[in-house]
N, C-alpha and C positions, 0 to 999 in steps of 0.2 A: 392578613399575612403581610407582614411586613416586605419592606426590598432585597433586603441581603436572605433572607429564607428563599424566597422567589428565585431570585440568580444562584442560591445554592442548589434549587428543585431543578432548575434550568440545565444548570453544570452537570449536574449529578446523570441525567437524561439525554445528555448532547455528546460526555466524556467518549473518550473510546479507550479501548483495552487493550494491552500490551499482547494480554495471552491471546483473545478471540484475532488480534491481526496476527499473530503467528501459527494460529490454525488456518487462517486464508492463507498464509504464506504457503505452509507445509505441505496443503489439499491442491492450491491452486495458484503458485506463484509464478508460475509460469503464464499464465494471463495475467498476472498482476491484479489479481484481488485483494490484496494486502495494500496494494496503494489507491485501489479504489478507495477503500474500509479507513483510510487514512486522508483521501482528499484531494491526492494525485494524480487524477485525471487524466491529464496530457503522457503523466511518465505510464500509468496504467495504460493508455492504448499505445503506447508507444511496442510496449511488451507484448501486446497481445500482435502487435501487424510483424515484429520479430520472428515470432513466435508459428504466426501461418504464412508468413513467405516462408522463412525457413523448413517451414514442414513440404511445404508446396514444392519448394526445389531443393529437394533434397537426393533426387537424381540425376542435378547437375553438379551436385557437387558442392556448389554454397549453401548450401541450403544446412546443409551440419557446421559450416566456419559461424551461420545466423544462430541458431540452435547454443551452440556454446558459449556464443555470447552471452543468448538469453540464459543459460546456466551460471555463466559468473556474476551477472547482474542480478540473480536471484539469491544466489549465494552470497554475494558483497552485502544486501537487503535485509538477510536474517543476522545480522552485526550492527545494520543500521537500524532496524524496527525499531527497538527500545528510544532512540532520539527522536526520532520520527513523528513516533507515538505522542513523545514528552511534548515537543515543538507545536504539537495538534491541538493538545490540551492547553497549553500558555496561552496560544494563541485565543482559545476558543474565550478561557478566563476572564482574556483581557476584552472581547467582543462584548460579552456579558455584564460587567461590570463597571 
């Protein structure tokens, strides 16, 4: 097997998908599995400690001001995936290659 076969098998096995990150979006964006699935570590737990303070006080009151964040920032997300996604893959290409 040659090299470029090799870093195609590699690409082909490492890629991620548009669609499968906008079912983590849709299921579970709100933890941000759609940026785990993507690579985004730091912004995924960012979302998820949003996400349970906000649940956590939500009887004082901020806790729905954190929550709607975490809603537009999930929503801002599914507009961003598609680039996301793209920027995942160039990047991976260029590791590979």
């Amino acid at each position: 097997m040659n090299d470029t076969s090799r870093n195609m098998m590699l690409y082909d096995a490492q890629k991620k998908s548009v669609g499968v990150a906008f079912l983590f979006w849709f299921f579970l964006g709100y933890l941000g599995a759609h940026r785990f699935y993507t690579g985004r570590a730091l912004t995924a737990i960012a979302q998820i400690a949003l996400t349970l303070v906000g649940a956590a006080t939500t009887w004082a009151g901020i806790g729905f001001f954190l929550l709607i964040v975490v809603g537009i920032w999930v929503l801002v997300d599914a507009f961003m995936l598609p680039g996301i996604v793209r920027r995942y893959n160039v990047a991976l290409a260029g590791q590979i290659s």
